[in-house]
N, C-alpha and C positions, 0 to 999 in steps of 0.2 A: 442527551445521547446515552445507550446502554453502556456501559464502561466494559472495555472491550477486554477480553479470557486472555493474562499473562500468560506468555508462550515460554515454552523451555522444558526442561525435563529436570528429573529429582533425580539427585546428586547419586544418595548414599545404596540406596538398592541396586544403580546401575554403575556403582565404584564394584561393589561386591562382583557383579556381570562380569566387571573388566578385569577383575582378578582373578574371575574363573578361567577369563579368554587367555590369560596370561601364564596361566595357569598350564592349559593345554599347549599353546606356543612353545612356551618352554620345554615343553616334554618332546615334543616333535624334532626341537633343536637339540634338545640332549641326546636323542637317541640317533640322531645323526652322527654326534661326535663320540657316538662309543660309551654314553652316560645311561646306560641302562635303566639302573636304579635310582638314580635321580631322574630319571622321565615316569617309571611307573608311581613313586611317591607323588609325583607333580601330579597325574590324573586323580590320584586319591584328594589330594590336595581342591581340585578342582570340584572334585563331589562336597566338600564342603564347601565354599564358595556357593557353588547353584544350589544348594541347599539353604541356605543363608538368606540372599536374595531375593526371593521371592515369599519367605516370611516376614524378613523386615519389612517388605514393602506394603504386608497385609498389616502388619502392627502397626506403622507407619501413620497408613492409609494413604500411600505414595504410591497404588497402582498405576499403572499406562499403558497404554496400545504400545509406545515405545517399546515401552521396559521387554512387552512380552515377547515381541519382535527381535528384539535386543537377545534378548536370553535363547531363543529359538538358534540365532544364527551363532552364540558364544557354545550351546551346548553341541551343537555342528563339529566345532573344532575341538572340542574337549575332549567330548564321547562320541565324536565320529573319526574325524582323522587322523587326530592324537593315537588313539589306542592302535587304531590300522596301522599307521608309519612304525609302531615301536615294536610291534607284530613283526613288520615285516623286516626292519634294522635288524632285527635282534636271533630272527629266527625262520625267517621264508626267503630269505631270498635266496639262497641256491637250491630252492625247487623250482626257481625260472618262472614258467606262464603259471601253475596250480598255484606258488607262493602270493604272486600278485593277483592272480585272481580272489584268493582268500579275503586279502584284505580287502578287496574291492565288495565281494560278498556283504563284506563286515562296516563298508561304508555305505554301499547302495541301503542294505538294511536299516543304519541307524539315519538315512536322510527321508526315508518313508516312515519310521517309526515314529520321526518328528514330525513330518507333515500329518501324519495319522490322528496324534496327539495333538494338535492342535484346532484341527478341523471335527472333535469331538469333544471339545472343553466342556461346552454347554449339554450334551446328552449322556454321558457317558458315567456307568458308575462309579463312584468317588472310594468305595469300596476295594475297587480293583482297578489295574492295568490292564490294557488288551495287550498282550505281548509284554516281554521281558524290557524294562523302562532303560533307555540308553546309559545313565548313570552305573547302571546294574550291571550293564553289559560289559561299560568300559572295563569297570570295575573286575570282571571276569576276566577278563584279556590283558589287563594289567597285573593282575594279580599273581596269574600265571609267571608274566616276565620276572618281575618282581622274585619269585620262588625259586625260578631258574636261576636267576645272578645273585640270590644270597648260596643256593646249594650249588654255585659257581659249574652248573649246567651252560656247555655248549648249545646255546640254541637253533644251531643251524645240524646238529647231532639229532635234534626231535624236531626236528622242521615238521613231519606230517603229523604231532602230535599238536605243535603250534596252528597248525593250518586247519587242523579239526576244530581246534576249539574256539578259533575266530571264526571261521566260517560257520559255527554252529550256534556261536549267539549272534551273527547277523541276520542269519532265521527266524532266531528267537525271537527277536525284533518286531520280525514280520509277520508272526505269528498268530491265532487268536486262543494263546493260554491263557488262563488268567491269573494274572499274579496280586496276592494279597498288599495293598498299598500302603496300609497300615497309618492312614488317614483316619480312622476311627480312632486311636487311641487319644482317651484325654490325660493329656499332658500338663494342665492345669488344678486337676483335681487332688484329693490327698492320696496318699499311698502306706502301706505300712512300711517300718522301719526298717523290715528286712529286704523291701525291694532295694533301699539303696546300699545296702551290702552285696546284693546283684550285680548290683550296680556297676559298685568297685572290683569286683571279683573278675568284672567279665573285661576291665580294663588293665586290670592285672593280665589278665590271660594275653590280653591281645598284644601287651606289652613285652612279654617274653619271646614270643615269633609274629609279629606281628604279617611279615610279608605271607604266613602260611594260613593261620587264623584268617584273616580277611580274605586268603584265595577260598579257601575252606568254606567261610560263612555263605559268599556269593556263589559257588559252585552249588552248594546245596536248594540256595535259591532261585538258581537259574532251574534246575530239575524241579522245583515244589510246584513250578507252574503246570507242565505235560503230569507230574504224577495225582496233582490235585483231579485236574480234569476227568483222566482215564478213571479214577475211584469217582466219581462223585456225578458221573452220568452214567446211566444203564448200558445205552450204543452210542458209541462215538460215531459224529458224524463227521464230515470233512468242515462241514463250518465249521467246527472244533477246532481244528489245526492252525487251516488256513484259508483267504479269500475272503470274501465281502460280508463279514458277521453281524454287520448293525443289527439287520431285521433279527438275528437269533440269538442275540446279547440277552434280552430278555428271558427266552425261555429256556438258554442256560442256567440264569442266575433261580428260576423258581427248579430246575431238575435239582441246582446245587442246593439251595434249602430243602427242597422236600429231601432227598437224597438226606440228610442231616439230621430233619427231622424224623424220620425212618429208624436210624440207629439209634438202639435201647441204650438208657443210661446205665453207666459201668458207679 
């Protein structure tokens, strides 16, 4: 008789999952009881985790339909709900229906952004993101909080400036910019000595304000995607922005090389 395939799942890539999940939980319960800044570190906290996760698993070689399954529904609560609840604890709710609509924006967004991303694993270039990546996004909307309660900001004093910026990366989400993934870097290779003075320097920085640096780093990133696009095609089209871009994912990516290819060397 064939000897029949051991059932079960791998421990360690989907412990890391559940400390993402827990990750995000936590932060939804902080920001309930008035713990701000302890909710937004906890989503940061959670990017590391899903970060994690799915490279031990490649190291491993502990992939699984589980696992990816698994991670789908833990990044849900992380950098879906997570960020919207502390959005709106912290700083939407006395604009009433616009405040929770915000957030709902900013959840419907990152539950398409994930269905999107996963229904494109196999086609889609590895090069880029369609849309600003949920991690990226929490990350925005966290960050934000995060700035407000060390620069001890009434958040319900910038409610529409809260509600812009969550409503604007649940767009982004949904978006088809393309953001650099930065999956080509080889992290394996050598490097000169002075990259890892870079290195430190740039931990240093982030060390000293950290809640403003990392809102800073991600705000810029959430913009590199609409500014990349606009420079690096002739006429934007609306596949550009938004709607069904598979078929023109393509002939994006040759306008963006030629476009590239075009500018004379400095």
């Amino acid at each position: 008789m064939p000897e029949q395939k051991r059932r079960g799942i791998y421990l360690l890539p989907n412990l890391l999952t559940t400390a993402g999940l827990f990750s995000g939980f936590y932060a939804i319960v902080a920001s309930m009881n008035g713990r701000f800044e302890a909710a937004a570190v906890a989503i940061f906290v959670a990017m590391i985790f899903d970060g994690l996760d799915g490279r031990v698993a490649r190291m491993t070689n502990t992939q699984s339909a589980f696992g990816a399954e698994y991670d789908s529904m833990a990044d849900m609560v992380s950098f879906g709900m997570a960020p919207a609840l502390v959005a709106y604890n912290w700083g939407l709710t006395d604009l009433g229906k616009i405040g929770w609509l915000a957030a709902f924006i900013y959840v419907s967004g990152a539950a398409l952004r994930l269905a999107r991303f996963n229904t494109q694993l196999g086609t889609a270039d590895k090069r880029y993101f369609q849309g600003l990546a949920s991690p990226a996004a929490a990350a925005l909307v966290a960050g934000l909080v995060w700035v407000g309660v060390e620069y001890q900001a009434d958040g319900n004093s910038y409610g529409v400036i809260v509600a812009l910026v969550t409503g604007l990366a649940g767009l982004l989400m949904v978006s088809n910019f393309k953001y650099n993934s930065f999956k080509e870097l080889n992290l394996h290779g050598k490097v000169p000595f002075v990259a890892i003075l870079i290195v430190m320097l740039v931990f240093v920085v982030v060390a000293t304000e950290p809640a403003l640096v990392l809102f800073i780093v991600f705000a810029l990133y959430a913009l590199a995607g609409p500014i990349n696009t606009f420079r690096s095609v002739d006429k934007v089209r609306l596949e550009h922005v938004v709607g069904d871009a598979e078929d023109e994912d393509a002939d994006f990516l040759k306008e963006v090389d030629s476009a590239k290819e075009d500018k004379p060397n400095k």
